[in-house]
C-alpha positions in Angstrom: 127.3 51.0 138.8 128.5 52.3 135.3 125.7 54.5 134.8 125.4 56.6 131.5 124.0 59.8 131.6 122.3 61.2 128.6 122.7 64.6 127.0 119.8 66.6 126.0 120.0 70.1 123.9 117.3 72.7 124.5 116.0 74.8 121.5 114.5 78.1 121.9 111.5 77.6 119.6 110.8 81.6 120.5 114.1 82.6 119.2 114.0 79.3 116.0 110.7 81.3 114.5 111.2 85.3 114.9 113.2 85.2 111.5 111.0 82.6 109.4 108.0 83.6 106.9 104.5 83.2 108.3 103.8 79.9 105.8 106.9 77.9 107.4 106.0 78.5 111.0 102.5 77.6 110.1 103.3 74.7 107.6 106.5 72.8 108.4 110.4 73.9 108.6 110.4 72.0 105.7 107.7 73.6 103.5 109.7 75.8 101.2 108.8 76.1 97.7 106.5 73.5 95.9 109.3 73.2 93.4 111.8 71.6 96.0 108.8 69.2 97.2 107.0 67.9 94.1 107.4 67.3 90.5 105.9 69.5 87.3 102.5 67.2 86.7 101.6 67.2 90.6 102.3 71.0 90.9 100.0 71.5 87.9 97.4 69.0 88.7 97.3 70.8 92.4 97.1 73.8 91.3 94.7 73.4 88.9 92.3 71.7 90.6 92.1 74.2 93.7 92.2 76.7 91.3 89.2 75.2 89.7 87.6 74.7 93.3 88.0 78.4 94.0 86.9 79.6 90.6 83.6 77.5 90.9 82.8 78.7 94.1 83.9 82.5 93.4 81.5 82.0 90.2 78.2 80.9 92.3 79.0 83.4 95.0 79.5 86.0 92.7 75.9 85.0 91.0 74.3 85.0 94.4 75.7 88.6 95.8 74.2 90.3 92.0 71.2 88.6 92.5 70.9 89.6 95.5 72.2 93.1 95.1 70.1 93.8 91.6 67.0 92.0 93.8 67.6 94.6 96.5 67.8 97.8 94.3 64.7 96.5 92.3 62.7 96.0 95.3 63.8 99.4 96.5 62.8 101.6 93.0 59.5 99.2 93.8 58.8 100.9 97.1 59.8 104.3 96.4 57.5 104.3 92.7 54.8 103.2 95.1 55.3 105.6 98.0 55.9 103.0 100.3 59.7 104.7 100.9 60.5 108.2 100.4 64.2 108.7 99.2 66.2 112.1 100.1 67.7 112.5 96.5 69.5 115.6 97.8 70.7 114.1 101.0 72.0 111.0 98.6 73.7 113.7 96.1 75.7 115.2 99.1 77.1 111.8 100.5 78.3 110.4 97.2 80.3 113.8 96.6 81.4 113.6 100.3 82.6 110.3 99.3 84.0 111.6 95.8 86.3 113.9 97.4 87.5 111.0 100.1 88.5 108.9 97.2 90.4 111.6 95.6 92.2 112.3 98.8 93.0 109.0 99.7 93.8 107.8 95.8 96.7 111.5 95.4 99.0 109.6 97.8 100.4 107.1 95.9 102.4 105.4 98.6 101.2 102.1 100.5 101.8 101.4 103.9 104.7 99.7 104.9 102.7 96.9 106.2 101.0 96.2 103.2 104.0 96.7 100.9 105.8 93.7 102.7 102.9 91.2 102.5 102.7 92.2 98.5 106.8 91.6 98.5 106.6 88.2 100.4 103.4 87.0 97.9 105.4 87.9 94.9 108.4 85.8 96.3 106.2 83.1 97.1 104.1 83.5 93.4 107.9 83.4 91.6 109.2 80.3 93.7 105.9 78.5 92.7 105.6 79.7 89.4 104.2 75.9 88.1 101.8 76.1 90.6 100.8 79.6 90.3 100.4 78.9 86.8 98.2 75.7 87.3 96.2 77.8 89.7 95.4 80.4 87.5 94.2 78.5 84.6 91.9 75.6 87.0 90.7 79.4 88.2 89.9 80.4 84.6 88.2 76.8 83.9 86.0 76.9 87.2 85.0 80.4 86.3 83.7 79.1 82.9 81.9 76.3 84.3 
């Protein structure tokens, strides 16, 4: 007889995530700065060990593609010393000073896209809220790359 009726609020999660940074919508509301979440050691400690990860792995990939690219240009000087390839020097000439002048043209205006300039803006926020982490990163990176 004395029935209670609940109340329920919608939320418009369309309208909750037009105004929030990629890394929030993709994280948690909560994931703000790593500063607000975890202490000095565990910032360091994360960020130096997946800054170690990603050094080691840009080292051996690195290592790979110039052995691979030095491999390739090798083999090539091979087959053209023994006539197995002919090579166009002219033809070659003419595109790298085709590609000369695009670089010039492209490098005299100075001014990035508008696009580009807000993803550089909203990494240097995120690399000055996480400053301990950034920091941890960048020397694990330094390590791993010596390894």
């Amino acid at each position: 007889a004395g029935m209670k009726e609940d109340s329920f609020s919608v939320l418009d999660l369309a309208e909750y995530t037009k105004n929030r940074p990629w890394w929030r919508k993709i994280f948690a509301p909560n994931s703000g700065s790593s500063a607000e979440k975890y202490n000095v050691a565990t910032q360091l400690v994360i960020g130096g060990v997946t800054g170690w990860c990603t050094g080691f792995i840009f080292q051996k990939v690195g290592k790979l593609a110039a052995t691979a690219v030095g491999g390739g240009f090798f083999l090539l000087q091979i087959a053209n010393h023994t006539g197995y390839i002919k090579v166009d020097w002219k033809l070659v000439e003419r595109d790298v000073n085709k590609a000369k002048q695009q670089l010039k043209f492209h490098s005299s205006g100075n001014e990035m896209a508008p696009e580009v300039k807000s993803k550089i803006d909203e990494v240097i926020i995120f690399l000055k809220k996480n400053v301990i982490l950034t920091g941890g990163f960048a020397g694990g990176f330094l390590l791993g790359m010596a390894s």
